[in-house]
C-alpha positions as a Markdown table, in Angstrom:
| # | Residue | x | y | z |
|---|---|---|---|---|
| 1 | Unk | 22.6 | -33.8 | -10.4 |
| 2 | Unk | 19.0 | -33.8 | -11.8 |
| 3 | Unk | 16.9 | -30.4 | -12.3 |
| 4 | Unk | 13.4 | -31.1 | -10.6 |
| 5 | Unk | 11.1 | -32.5 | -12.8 |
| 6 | Unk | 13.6 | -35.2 | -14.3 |
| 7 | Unk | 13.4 | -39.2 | -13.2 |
| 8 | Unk | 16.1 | -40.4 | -11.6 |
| 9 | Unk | 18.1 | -43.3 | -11.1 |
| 10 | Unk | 18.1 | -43.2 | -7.4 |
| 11 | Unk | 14.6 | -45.2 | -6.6 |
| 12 | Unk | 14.6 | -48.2 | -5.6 |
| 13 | Unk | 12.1 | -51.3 | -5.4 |
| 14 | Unk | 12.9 | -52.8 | -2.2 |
| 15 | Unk | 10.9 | -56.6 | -1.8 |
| 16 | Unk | 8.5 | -57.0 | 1.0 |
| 17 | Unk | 10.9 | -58.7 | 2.8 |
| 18 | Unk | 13.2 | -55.7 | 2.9 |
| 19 | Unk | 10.2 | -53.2 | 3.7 |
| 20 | Unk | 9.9 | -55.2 | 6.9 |
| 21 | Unk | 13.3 | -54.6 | 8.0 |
| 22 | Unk | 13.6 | -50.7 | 7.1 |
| 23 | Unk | 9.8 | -49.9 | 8.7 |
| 24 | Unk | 9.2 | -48.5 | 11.9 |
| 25 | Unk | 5.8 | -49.7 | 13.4 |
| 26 | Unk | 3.7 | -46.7 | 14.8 |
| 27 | Unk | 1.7 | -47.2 | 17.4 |
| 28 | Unk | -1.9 | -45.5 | 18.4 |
| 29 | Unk | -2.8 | -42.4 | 18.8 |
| 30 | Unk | -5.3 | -41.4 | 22.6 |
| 31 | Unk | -8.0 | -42.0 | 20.5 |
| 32 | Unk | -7.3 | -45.3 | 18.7 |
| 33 | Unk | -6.2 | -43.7 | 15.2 |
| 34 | Unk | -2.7 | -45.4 | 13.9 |
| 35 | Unk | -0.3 | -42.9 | 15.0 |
| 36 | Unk | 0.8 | -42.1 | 11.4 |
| 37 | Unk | -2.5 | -41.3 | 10.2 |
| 38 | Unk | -1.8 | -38.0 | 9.1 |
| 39 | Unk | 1.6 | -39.0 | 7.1 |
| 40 | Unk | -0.7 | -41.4 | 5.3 |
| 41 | Unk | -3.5 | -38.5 | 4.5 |
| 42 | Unk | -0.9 | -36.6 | 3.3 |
| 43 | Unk | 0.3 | -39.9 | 0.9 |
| 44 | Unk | -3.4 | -40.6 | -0.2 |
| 45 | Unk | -4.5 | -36.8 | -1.0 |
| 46 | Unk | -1.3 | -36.9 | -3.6 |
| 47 | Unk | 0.6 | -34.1 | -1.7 |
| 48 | Unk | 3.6 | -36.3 | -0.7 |
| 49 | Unk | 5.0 | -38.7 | -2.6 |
| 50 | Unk | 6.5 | -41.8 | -1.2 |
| 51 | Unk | 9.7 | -43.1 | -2.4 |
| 52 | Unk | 12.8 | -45.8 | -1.7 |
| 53 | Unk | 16.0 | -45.0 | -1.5 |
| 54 | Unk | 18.9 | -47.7 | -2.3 |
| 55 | Unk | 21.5 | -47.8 | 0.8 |
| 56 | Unk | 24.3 | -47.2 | -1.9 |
| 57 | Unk | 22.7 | -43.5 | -2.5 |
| 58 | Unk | 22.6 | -43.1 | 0.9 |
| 59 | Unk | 25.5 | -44.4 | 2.3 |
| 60 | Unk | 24.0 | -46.2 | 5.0 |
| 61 | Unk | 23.6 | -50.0 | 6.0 |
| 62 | Unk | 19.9 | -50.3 | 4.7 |
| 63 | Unk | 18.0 | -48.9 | 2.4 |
| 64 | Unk | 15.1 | -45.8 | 3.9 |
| 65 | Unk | 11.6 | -44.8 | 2.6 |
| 66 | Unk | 10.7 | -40.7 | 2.4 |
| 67 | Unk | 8.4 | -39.0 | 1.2 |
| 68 | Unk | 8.8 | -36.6 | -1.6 |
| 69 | Unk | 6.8 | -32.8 | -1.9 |
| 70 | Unk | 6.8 | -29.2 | -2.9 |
| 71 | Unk | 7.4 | -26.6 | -0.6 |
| 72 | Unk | 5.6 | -23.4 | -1.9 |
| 73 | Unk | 7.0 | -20.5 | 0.5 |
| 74 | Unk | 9.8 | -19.4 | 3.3 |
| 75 | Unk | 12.6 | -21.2 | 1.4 |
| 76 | Unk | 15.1 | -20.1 | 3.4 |
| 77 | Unk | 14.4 | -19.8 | 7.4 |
| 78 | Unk | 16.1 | -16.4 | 9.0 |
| 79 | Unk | 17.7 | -17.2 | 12.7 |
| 80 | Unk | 18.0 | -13.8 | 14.4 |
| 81 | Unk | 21.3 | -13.0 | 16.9 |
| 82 | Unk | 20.7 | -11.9 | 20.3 |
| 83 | Unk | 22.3 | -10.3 | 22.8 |
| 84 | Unk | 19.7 | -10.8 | 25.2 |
| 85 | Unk | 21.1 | -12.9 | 28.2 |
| 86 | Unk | 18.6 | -15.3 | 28.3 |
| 87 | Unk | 18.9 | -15.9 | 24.6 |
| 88 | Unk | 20.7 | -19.5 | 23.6 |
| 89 | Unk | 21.7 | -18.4 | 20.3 |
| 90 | Unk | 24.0 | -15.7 | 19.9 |
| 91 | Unk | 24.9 | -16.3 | 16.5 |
| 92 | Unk | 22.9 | -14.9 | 13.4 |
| 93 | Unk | 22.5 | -17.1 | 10.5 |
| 94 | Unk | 19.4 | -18.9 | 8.3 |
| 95 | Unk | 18.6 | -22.0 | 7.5 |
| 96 | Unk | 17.5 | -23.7 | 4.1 |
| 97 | Unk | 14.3 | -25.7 | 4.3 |
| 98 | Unk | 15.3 | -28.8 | 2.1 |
| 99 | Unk | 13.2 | -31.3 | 4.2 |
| 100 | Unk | 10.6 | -31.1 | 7.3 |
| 101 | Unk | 10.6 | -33.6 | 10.0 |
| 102 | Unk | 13.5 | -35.1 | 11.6 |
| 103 | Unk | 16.0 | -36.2 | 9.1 |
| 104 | Unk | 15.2 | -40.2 | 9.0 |
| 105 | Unk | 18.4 | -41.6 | 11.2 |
| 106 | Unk | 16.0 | -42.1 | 13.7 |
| 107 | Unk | 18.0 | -40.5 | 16.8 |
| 108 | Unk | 15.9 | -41.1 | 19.4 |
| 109 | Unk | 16.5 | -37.6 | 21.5 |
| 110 | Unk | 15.8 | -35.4 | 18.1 |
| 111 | Unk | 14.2 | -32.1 | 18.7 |
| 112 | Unk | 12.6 | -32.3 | 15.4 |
| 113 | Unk | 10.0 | -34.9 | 16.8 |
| 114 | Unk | 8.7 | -32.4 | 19.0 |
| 115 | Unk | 8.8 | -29.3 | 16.5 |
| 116 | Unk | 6.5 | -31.7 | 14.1 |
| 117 | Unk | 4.9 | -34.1 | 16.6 |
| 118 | Unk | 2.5 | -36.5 | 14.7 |
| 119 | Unk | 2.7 | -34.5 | 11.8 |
| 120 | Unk | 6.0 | -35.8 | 10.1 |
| 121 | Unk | 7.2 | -40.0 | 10.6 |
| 122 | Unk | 10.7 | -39.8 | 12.3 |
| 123 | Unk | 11.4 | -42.4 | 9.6 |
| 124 | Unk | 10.4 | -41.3 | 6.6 |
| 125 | Unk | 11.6 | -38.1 | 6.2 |
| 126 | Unk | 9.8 | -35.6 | 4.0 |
| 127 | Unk | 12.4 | -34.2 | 1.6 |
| 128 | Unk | 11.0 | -31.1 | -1.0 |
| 129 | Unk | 12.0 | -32.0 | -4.4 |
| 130 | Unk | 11.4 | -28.3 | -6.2 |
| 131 | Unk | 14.9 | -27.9 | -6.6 |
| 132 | Unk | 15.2 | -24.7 | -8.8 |
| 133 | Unk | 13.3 | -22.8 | -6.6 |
| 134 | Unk | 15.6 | -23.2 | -3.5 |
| 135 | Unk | 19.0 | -22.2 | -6.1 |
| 136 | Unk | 16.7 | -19.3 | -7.2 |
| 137 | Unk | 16.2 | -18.1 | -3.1 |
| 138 | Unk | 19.4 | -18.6 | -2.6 |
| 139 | Unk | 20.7 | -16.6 | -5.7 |
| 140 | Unk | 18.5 | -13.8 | -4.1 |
| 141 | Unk | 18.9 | -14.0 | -0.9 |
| 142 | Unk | 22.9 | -13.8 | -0.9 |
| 143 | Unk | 23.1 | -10.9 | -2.4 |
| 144 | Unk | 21.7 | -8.6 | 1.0 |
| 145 | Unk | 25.2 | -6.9 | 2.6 |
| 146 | Unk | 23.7 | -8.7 | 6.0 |
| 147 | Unk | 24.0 | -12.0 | 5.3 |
| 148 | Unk | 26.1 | -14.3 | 7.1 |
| 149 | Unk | 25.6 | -18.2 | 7.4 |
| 150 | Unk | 23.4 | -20.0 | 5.6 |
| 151 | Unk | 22.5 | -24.0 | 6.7 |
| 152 | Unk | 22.1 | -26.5 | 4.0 |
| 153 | Unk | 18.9 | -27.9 | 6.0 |
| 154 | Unk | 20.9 | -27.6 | 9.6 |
| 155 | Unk | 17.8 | -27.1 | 11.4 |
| 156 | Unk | 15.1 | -28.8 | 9.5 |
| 157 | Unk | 17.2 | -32.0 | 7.7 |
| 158 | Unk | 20.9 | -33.7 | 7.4 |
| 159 | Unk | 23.2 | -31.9 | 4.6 |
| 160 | Unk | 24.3 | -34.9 | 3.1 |
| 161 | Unk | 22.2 | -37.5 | 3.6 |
| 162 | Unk | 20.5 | -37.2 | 0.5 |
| 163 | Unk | 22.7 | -35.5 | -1.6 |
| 164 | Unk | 22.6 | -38.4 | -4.1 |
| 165 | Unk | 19.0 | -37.1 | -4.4 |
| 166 | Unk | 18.9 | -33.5 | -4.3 |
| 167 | Unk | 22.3 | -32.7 | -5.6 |
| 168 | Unk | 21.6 | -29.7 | -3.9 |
| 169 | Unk | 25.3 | -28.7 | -2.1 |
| 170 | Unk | 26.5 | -29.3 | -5.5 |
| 171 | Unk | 24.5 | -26.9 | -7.1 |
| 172 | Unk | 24.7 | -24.4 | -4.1 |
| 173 | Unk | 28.5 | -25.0 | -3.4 |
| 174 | Unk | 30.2 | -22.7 | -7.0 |
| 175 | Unk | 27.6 | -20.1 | -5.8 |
| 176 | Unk | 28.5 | -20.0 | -2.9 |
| 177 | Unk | 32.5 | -20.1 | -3.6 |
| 178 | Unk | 32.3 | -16.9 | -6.2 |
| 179 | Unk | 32.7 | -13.5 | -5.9 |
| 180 | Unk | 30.1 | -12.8 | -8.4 |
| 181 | Unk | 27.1 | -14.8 | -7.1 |
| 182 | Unk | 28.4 | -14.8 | -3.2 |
| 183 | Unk | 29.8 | -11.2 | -3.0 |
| 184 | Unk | 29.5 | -10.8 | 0.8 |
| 185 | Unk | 31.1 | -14.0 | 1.6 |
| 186 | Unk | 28.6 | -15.4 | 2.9 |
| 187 | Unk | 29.3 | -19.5 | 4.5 |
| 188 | Unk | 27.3 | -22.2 | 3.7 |
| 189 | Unk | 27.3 | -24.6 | 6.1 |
| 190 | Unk | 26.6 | -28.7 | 5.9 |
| 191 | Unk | 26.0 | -30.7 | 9.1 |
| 192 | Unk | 25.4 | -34.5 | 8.8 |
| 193 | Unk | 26.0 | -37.5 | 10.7 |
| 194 | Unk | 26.7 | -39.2 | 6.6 |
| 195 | Unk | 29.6 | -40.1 | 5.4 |
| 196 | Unk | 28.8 | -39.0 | 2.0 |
| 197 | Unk | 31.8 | -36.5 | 0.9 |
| 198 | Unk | 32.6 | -38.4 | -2.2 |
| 199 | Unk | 29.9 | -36.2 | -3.5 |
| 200 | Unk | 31.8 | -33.2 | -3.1 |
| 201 | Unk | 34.5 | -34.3 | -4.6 |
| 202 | Unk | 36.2 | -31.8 | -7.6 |
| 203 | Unk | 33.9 | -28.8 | -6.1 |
| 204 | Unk | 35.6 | -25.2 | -4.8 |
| 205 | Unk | 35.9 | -24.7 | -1.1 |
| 206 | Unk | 35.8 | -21.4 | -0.9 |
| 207 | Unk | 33.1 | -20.3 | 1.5 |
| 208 | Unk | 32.0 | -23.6 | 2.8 |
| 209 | Unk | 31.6 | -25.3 | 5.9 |
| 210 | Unk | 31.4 | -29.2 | 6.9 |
| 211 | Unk | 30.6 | -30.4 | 10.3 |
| 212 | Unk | 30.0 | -33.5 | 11.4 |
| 213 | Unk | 27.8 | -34.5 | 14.2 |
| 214 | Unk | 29.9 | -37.0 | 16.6 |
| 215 | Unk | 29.8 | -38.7 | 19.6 |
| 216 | Unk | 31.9 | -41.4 | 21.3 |
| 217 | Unk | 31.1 | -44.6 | 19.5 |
| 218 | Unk | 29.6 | -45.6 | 23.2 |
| 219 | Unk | 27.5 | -42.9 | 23.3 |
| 220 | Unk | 26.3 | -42.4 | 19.7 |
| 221 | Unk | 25.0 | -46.0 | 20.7 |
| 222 | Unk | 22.9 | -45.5 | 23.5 |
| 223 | Unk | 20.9 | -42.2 | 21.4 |
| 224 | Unk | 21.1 | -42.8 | 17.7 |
| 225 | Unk | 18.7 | -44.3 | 15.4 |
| 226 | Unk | 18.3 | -48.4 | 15.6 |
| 227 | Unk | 16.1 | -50.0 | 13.1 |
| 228 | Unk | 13.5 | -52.6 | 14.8 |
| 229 | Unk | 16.1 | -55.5 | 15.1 |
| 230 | Unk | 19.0 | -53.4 | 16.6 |
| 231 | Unk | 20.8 | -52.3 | 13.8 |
| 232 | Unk | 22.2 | -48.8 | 13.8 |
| 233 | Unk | 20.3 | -46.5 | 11.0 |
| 234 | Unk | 23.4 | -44.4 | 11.0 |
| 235 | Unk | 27.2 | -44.5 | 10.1 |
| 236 | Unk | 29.8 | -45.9 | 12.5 |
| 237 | Unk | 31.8 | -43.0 | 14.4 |
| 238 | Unk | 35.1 | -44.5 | 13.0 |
| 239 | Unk | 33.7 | -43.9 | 9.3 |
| 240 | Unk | 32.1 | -40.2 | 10.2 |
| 241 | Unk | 36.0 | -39.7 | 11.4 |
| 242 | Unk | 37.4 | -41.0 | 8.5 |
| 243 | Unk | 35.0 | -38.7 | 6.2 |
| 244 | Unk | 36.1 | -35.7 | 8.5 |
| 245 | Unk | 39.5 | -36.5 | 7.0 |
| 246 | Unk | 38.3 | -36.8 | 3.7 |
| 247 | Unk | 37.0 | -33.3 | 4.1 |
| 248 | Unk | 39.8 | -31.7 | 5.3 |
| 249 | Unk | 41.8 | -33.5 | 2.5 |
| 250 | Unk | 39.5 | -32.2 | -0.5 |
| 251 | Unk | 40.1 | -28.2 | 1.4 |
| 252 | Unk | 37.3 | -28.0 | 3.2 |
| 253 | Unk | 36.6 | -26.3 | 6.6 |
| 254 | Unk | 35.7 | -28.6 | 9.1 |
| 255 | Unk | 34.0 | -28.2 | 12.2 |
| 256 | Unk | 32.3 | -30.9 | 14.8 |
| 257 | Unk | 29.3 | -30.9 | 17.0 |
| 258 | Unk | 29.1 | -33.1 | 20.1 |
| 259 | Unk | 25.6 | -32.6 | 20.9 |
| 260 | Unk | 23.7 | -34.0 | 22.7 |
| 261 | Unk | 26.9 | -35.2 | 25.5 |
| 262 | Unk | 25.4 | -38.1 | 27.7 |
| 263 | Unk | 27.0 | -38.9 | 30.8 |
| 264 | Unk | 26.4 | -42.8 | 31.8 |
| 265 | Unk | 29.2 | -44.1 | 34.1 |
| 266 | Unk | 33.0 | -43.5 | 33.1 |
| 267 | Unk | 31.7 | -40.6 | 30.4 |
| 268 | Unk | 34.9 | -38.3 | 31.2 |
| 269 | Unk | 37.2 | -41.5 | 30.3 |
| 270 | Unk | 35.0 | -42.0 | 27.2 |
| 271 | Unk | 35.0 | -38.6 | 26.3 |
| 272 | Unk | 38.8 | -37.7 | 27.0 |
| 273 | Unk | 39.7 | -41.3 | 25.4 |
| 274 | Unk | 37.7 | -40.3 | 22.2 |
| 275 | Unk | 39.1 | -36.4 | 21.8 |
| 276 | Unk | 43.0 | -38.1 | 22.6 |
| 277 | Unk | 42.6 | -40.4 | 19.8 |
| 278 | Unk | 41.2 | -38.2 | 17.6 |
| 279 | Unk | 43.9 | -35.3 | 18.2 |
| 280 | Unk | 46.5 | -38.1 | 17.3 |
| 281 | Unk | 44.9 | -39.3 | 14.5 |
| 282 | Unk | 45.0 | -35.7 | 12.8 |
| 283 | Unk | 42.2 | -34.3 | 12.5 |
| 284 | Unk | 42.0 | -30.8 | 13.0 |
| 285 | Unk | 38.6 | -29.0 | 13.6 |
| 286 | Unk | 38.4 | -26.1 | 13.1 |
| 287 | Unk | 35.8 | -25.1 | 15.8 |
| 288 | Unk | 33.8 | -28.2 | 18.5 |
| 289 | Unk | 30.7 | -27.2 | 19.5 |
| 290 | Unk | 29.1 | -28.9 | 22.5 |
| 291 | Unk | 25.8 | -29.0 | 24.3 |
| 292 | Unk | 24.1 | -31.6 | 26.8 |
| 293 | Unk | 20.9 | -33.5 | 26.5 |
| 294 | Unk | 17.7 | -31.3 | 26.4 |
| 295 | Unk | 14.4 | -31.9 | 25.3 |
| 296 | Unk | 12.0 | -28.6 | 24.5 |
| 297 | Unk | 9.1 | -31.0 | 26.2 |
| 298 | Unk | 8.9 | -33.4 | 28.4 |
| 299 | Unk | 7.1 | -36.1 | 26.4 |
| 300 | Unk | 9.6 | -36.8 | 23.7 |
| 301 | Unk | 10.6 | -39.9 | 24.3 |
| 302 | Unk | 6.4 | -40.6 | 25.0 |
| 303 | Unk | 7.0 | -39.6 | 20.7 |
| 304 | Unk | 9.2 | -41.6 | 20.1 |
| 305 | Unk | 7.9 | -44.6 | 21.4 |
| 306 | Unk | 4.3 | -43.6 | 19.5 |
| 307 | Unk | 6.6 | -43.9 | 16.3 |
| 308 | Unk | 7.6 | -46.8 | 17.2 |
| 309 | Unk | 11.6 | -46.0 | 18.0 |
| 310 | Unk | 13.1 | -48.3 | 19.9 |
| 311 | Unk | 13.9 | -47.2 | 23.6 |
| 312 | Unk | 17.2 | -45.0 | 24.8 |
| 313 | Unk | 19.6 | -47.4 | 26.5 |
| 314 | Unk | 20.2 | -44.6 | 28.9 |
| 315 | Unk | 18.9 | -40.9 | 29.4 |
| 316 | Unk | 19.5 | -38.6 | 31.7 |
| 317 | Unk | 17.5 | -37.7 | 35.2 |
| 318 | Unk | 16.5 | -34.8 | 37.0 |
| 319 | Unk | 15.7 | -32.2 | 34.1 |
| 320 | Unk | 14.7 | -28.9 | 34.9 |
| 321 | Unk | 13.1 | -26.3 | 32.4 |
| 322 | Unk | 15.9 | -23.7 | 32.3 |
| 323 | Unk | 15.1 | -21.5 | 29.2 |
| 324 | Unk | 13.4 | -22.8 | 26.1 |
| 325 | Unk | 14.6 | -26.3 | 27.0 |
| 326 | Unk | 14.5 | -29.0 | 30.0 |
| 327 | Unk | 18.1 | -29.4 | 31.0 |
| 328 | Unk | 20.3 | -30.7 | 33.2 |
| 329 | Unk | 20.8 | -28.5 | 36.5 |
| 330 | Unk | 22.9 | -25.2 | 35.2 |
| 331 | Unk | 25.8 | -26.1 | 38.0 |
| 332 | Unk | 26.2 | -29.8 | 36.1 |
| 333 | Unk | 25.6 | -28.2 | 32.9 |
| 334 | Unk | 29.0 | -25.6 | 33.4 |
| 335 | Unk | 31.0 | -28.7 | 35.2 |
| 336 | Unk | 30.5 | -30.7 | 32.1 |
| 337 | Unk | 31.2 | -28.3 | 29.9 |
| 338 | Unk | 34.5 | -27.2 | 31.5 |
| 339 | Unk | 35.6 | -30.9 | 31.7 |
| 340 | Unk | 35.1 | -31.3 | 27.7 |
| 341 | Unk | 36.5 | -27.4 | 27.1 |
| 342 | Unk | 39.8 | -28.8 | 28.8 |
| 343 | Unk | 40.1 | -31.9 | 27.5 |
| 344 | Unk | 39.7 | -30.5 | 23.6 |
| 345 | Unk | 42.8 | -28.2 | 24.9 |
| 346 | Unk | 44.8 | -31.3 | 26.4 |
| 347 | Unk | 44.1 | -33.6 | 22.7 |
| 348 | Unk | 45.7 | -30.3 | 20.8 |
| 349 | Unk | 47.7 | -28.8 | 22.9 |
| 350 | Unk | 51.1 | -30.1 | 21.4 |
| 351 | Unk | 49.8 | -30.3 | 18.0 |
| 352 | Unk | 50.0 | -27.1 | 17.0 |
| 353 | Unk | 46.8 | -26.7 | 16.6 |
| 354 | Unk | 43.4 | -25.6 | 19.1 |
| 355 | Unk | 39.9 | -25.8 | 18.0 |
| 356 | Unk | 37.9 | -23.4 | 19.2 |
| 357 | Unk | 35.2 | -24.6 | 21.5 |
| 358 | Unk | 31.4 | -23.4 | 21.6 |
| 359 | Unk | 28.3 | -24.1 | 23.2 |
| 360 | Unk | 25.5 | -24.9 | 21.9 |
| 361 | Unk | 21.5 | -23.7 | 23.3 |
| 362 | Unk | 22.8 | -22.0 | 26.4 |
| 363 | Unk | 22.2 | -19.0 | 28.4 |
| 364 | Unk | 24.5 | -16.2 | 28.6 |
| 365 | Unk | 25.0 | -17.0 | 32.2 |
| 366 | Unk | 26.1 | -20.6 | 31.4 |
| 367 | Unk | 28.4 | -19.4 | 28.5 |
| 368 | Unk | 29.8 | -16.7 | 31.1 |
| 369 | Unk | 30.7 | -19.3 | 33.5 |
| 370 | Unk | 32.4 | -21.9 | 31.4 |
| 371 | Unk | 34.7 | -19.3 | 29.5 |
| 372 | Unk | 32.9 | -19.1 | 26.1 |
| 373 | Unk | 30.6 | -16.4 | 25.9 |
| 374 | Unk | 31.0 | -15.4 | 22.2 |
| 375 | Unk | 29.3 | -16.4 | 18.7 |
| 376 | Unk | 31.8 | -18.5 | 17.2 |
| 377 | Unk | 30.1 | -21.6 | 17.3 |
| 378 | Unk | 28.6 | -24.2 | 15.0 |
| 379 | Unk | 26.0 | -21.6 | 13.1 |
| 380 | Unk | 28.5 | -18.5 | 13.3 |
């Protein structure tokens, strides 16, 4: 772990040759600019900072480019409850701001697009590098009685994607485990689609939350990130599955999200096959939290395609603005959601053990109807 002026060891100098293969190739903007135009101001004025990191840090099959700043203020990003019944997100928690822009895997359905638009390159994730100051907030901010769950970059990042770089669960992680520093008990929470627990490894659990983003390998394939010659950007399921176990092993809590749930032909035999298995295999989460395909706008994927993503194999049809969000129709909404509440029942049931299930970015009325109106869910 580095404090945040020191040089570290995880830069790498990646050939020309291997550039090539890691970029994504931006297209134009409506007015003939190169779509990244404004990640490249932001390069030339000197206010971020671009840098390569080796796929050995990472964890991944290739090496990826981001770019490297300072964020000044709001640290740490409060998520008010609600008990409005329009509101999506019961649960009360914050988030800490470790990086802006989605997270660099690419996923081609990631909200984060939107929230940023052409600000922030999907693939080059801008990752803040004043590390002090974030332990510093977070020393503060966990001493308020009302604290509750804090995100390691939840909403804004991936937990342990560049841990290797930012050390920053292992400096958060014996804060957040003691009395003395944590005295409300507060939970810090990780959520990545990396395999990179080995970092972890020898810390306390106390406190401490790590969920891992799945999918059906099948379906992880038709929405995750691809680099330019069809190569996944992110970890296999199997290995996610096998770091989930890791997890558990080392005395962590863990918890999974299946977001966003796609439903090409045969889903419910891919989705009850995948849940079977992994009930059999062991694993034992504590809490699965689910939600559908949504997009905030309708012109992600028109994003996506301007940052030069390759295309969905499949997406959904017939969204309808429900909310905050373009969803499926409520009524498919609640059918799916009941099929994948019972199935997580049937891959448990004899094995003495039941996650809890959750949804995720729903209205009261769709929680109502499928069982599981309460806050217990990924954030809570």
């Amino acid at each position: 772990m580095t404090s945040a002026n020191e040089k570290v060891d995880y830069l790498y100098g990646a050939s020309a040759e291997e550039l090539a293969s890691i970029r994504a190739k931006p297209g134009l903007t409506s007015d003939g600019k190169p779509f990244d135009w404004l990640v490249r101001a932001a390069v030339e004025s000197g206010r971020w900072r671009v840098e390569c990191i080796a796929r050995e840090v990472l964890g991944l099959a290739r090496s990826l480019e981001i770019c490297r700043a300072i964020r000044r203020t709001n640290l740490i990003k409060p998520w008010p409850g609600s008990d409005n019944p329009g509101a999506y997100c019961p649960a009360h928690w914050a988030d800490l701001a470790i990086g802006r822009g989605a997270c660099g895997l690419r996923c081609r359905a990631c909200f984060l697009m939107m929230t940023h638009r052409a600000r922030c390159d999907p693939s080059r994730h801008v990752v803040y590098e004043n590390l002090l100051d974030y332990e510093k907030a977070v020393r503060r901010w966990l001493m308020h009685p009302t604290r509750r769950s804090l995100g390691l970059g939840t909403d804004c990042s991936d937990s342990l994607l560049y841990e290797g770089v930012t050390g920053h669960a292992r400096r958060l992680i014996p804060l957040i485990a003691s009395p003395a520093t944590n005295p409300h008990g507060v939970k810090l929470i990780l959520l990545t689609k990396s395999t990179n627990v080995h970092y972890l490894r020898g810390l306390p659990t106390q406190n401490v939350v790590i969920t891992f983003s799945l999918n059906p390998e099948p379906i992880a394939d038709l929405w995750e990130g691809k680099f330019s010659d069809g190569l996944r950007v992110t970890p296999s399921i199997d290995n996610r599955l096998q770091a989930s176990l890791k997890a558990e092993a080392m005395g962590f809590e863990v918890r999974w999200r299946i977001d966003p749930i796609l439903t090409p032909q045969g889903w419910e035999d891919t989705y009850l096959e995948f849940l079977t298995a992994a009930g059999a295999r062991g694993h034992k989460p504590t809490r699965i939290t689910l939600g559908t395909y949504r997009e905030t706008q309708r012109c992600l994927q028109v994003f996506a395609r301007r940052w030069g993503l390759p295309k969905m194999e499949w997406t959904p049809e017939g969204l309808e603005k429900d909310g905050a969000h373009y969803h499926l129709v409520a009524q498919e909404r609640i059918r799916i959601y009941r099929f994948l509440a019972e199935s997580v029942r049937m891959a448990w049931r004899s094995r003495g053990h039941e996650p809890i299930v959750a949804l995720c970015k729903e209205p009261r009325s769709v929680r109502t109807a499928v069982g599981l109106d309460h806050d217990r869910c990924n954030c809570g």
